[in-house]
Each structure stands twice: as C-alpha cells, then as structure tokens.
NUTIBA-375432 format. One record per residue: residue number from 0; x, y, z of N, C-alpha, C, O, CB in turn; chain. Coordinates in nm, 2 decimals. Atoms other than C-alpha are relative to their C-alpha. Glycine has a CB too. Layout:
N
NUM,X,Y,Z,X,Y,Z,X,Y,Z,X,Y,Z,X,Y,Z,A
...
# end
This chain:
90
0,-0.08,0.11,-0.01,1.80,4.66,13.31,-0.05,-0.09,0.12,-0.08,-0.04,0.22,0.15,0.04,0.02,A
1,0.06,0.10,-0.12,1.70,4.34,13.52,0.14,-0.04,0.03,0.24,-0.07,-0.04,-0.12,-0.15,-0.04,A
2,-0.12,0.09,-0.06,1.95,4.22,13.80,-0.12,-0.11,0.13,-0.23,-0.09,0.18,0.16,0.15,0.12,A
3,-0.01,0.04,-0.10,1.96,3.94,14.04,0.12,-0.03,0.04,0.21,-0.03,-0.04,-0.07,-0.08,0.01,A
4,-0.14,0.08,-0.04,2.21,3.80,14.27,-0.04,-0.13,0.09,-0.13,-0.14,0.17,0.11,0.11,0.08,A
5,0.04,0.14,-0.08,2.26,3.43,14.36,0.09,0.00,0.11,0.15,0.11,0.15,0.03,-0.14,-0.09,A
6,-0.11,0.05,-0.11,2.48,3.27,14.64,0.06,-0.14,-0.09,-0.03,-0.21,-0.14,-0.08,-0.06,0.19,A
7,-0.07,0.15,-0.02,2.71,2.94,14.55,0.07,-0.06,0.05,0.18,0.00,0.05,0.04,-0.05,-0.07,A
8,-0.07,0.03,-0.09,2.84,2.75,14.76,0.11,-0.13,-0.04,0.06,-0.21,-0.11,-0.09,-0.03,0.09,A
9,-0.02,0.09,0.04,3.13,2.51,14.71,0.08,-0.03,-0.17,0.15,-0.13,-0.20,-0.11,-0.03,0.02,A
10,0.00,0.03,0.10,3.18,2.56,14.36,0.16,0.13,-0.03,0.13,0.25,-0.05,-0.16,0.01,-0.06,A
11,-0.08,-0.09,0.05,3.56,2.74,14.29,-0.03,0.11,-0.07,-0.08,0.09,-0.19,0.08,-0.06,-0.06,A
12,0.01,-0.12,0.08,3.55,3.08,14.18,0.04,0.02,-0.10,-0.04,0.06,-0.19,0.03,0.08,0.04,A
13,-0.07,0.04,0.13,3.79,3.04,13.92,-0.10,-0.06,-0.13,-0.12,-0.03,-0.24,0.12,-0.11,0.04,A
14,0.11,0.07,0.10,3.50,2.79,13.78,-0.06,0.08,-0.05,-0.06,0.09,-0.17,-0.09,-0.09,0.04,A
15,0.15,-0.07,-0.01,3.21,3.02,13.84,0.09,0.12,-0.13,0.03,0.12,-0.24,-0.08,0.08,0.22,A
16,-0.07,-0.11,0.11,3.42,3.29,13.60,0.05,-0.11,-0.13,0.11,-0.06,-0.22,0.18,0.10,0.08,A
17,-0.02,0.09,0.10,3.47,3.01,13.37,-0.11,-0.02,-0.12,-0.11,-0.03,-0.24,0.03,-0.11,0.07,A
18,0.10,0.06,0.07,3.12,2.92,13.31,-0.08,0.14,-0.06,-0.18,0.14,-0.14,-0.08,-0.10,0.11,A
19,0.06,-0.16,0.06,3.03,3.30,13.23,0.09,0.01,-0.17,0.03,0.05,-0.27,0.06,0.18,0.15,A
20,-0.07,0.01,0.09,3.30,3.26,12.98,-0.06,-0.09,-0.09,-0.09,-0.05,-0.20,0.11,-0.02,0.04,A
21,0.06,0.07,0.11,3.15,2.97,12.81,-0.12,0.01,-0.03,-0.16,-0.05,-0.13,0.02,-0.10,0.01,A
22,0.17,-0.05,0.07,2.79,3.13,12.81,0.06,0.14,-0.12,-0.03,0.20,-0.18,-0.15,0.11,0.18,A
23,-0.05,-0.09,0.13,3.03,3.38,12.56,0.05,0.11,0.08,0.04,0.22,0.01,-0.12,0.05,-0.12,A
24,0.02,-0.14,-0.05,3.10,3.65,12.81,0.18,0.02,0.04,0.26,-0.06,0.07,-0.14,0.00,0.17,A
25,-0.13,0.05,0.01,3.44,3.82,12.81,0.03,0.08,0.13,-0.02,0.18,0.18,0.10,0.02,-0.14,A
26,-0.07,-0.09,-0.09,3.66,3.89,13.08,-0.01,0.11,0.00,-0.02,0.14,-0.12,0.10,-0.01,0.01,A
27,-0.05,-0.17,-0.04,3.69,4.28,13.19,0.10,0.00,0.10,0.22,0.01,0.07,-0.11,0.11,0.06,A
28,-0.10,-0.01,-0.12,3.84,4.28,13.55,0.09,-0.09,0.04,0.11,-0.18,-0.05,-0.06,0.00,0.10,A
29,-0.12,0.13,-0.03,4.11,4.06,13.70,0.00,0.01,0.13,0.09,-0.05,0.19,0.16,0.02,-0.07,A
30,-0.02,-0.01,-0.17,4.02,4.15,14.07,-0.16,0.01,0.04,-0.23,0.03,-0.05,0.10,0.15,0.06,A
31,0.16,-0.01,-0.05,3.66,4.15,14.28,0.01,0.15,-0.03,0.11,0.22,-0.04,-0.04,-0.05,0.18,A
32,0.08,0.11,0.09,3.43,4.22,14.14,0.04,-0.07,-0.15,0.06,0.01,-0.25,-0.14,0.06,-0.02,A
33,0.04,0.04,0.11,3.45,4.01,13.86,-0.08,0.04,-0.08,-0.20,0.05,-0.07,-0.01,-0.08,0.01,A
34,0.14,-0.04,0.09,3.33,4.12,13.54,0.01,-0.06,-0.07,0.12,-0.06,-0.12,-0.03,0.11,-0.06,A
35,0.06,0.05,0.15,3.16,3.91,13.24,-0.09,0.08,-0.08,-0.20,0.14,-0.04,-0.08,-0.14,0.01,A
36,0.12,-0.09,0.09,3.01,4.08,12.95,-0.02,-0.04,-0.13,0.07,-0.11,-0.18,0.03,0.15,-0.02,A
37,0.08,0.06,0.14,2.82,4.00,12.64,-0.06,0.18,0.00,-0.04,0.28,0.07,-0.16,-0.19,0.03,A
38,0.07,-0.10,0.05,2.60,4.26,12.45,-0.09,0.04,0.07,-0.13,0.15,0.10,-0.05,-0.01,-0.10,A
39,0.16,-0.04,-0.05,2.27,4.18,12.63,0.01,-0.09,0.15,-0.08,-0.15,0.19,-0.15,-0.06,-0.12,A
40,0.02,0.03,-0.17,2.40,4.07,13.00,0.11,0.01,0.03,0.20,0.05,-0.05,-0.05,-0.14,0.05,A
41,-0.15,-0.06,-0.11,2.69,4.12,13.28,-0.04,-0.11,0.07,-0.15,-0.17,0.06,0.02,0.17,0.11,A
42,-0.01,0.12,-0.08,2.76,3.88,13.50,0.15,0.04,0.10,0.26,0.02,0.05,0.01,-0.15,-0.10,A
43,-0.09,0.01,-0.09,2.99,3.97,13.82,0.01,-0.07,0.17,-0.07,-0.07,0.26,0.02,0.12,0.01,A
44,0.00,0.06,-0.15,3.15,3.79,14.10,0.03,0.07,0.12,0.14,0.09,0.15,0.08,-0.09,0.00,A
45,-0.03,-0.13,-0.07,3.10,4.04,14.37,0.09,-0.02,0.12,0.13,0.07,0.19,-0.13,0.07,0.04,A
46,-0.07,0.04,-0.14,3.29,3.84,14.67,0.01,-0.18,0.07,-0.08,-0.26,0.08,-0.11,0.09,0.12,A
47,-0.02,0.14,-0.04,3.42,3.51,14.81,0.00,0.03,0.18,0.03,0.13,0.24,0.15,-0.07,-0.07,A
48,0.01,0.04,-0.15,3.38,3.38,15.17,0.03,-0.11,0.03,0.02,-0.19,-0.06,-0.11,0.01,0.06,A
49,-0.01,0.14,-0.01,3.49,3.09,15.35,-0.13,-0.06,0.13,-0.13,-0.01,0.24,0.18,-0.03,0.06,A
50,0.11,-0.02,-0.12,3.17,2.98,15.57,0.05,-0.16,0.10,0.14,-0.23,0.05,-0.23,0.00,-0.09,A
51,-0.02,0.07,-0.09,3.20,2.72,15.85,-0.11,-0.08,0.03,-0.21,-0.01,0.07,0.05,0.06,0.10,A
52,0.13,0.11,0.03,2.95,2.40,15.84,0.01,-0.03,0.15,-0.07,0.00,0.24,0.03,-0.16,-0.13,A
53,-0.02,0.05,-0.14,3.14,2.23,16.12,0.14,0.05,0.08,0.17,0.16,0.02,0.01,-0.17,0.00,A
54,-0.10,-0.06,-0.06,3.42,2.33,16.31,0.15,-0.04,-0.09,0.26,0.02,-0.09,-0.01,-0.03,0.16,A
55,-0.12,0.04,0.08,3.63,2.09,16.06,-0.07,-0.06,-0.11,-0.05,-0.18,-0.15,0.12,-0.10,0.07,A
56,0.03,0.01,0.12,3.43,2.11,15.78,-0.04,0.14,-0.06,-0.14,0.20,0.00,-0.09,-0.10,-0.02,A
57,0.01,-0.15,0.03,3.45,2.47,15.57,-0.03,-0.03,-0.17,0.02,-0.11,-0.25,0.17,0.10,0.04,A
58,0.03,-0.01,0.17,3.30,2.53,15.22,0.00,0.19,-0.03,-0.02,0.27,0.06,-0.20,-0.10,-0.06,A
59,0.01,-0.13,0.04,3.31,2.88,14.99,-0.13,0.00,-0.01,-0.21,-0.09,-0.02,0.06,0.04,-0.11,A
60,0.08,-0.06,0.02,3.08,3.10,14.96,-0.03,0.13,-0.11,-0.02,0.24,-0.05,-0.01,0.03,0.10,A
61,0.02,-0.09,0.11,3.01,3.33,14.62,-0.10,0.04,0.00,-0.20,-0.03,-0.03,0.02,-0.03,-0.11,A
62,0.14,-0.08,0.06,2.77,3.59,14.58,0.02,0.06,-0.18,0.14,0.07,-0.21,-0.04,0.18,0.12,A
63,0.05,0.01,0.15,2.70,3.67,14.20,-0.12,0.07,-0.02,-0.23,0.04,0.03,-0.02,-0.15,-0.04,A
64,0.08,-0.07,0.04,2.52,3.93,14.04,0.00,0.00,-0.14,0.10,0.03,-0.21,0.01,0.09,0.06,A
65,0.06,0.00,0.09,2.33,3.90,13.75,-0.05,0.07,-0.04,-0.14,0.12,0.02,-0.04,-0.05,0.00,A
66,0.06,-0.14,0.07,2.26,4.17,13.49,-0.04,-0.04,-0.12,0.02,-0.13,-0.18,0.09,0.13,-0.02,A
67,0.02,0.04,0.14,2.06,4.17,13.17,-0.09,0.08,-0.04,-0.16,0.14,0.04,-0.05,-0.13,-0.03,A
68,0.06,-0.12,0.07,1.88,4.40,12.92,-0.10,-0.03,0.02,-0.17,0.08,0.00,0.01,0.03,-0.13,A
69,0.16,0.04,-0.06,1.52,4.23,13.04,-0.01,-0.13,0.02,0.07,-0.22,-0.01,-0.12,0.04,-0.10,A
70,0.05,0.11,-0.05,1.37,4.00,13.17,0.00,-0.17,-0.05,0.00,-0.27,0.03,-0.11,0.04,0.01,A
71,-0.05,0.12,0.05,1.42,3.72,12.96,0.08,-0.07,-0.02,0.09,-0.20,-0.01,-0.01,-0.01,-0.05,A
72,-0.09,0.03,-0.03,1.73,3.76,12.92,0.09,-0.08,0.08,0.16,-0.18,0.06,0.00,0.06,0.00,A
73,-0.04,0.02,-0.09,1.82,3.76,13.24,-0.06,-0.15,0.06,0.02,-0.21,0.14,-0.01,0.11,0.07,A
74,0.06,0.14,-0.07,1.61,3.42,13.34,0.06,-0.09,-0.11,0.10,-0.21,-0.08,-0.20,-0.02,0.00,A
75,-0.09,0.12,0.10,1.77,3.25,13.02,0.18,-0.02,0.07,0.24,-0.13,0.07,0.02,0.09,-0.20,A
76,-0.12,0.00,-0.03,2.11,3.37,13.16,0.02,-0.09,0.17,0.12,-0.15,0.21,0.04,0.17,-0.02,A
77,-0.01,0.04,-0.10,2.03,3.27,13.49,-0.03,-0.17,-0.02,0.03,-0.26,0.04,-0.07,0.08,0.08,A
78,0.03,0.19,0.02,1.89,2.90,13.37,0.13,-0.09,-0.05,0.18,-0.19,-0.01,-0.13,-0.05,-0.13,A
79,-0.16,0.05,0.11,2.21,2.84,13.14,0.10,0.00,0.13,0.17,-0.10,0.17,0.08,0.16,-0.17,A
80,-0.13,0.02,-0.09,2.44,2.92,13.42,0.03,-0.11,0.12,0.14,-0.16,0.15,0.01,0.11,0.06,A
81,0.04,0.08,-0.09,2.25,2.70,13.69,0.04,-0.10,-0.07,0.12,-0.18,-0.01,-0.13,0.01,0.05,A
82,-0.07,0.20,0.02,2.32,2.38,13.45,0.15,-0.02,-0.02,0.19,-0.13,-0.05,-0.06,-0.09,-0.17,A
83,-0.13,0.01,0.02,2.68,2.45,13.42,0.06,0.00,0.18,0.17,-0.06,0.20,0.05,0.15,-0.12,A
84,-0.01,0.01,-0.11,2.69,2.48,13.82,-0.07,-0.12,0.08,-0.05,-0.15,0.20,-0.02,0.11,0.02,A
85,0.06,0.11,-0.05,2.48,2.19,13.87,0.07,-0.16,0.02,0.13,-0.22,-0.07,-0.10,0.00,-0.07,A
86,-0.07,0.12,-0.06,2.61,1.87,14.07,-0.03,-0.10,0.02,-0.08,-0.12,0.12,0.03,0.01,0.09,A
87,0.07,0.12,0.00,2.52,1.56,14.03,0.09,-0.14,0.08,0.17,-0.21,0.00,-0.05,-0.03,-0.16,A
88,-0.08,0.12,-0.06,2.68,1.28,14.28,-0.02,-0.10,-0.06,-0.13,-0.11,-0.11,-0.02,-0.03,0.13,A
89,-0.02,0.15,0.00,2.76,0.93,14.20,0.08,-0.09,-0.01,0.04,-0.21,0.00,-0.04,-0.04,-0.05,A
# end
C-alpha cells in the first residue's frame, strides 16, 4: 500500500472531509482521525492545529494522510484532492 501525508492550512476541516466524500469516499469515524474509504484508497484526517502567523493573525493547520493500493492510485487521489482544495483569489 502507498501512503503520503500532506499539511493544509486554512482550509476548514469539516471541508477537507467533505472533499474525500465527493472523490466517493465514505465516512467511517466521527472523531480524529478521520476516516474516508473507497475500495482502492483511505484518506484520514489525523489532527487539527491552530498555528500563529502573527500574534493577531491565526490560521489551521491539518495533517492528512493518504493511502492507496499503489502508486497511481495514490498520485491520482492526491491530484483530485489538491483541485478541490485549491484557492484562487479575486
């Protein structure tokens, strides 16, 4: 089995368990870690943080681990998820 794990910053956890959901993946847990599952990948949210930029500016912090039956998988699962977390100002 191939894992990675990312960081995101910023982005509600609630979301980040959202967007595993709409790559098809179903709930299991209801407490850290988070679990998403499909046939041929996992996806858990292993922990939230609040990190400190400035002394009055605070953003989250999610680590996220990524599981998948190989390698391809897992880089497909990981690209699909990056455009559903991706931010585009304007």
């Amino acid at each position: 089995m191939s894992m990675q794990e990312l960081e995101f910053r910023g982005i509600n956890r609630k979301h980040l368990g959202m967007y595993f959901e709409e790559l098809g993946g179903k709930q299991i847990t209801k407490n850290f870690p988070y679990v998403y599952k499909t046939e041929n990948w996992c996806g858990e949210i292993i922990s939230e943080a609040e990190l400190s930029i400035t002394s009055t500016f605070k953003v989250n912090s999610v680590q996220i681990r990524f599981k998948a039956v190989n390698e391809n998988t897992l880089n497909k699962l990981i690209k699909d998820y990056r455009v559903k977390t991706r931010r585009i100002g304007g």
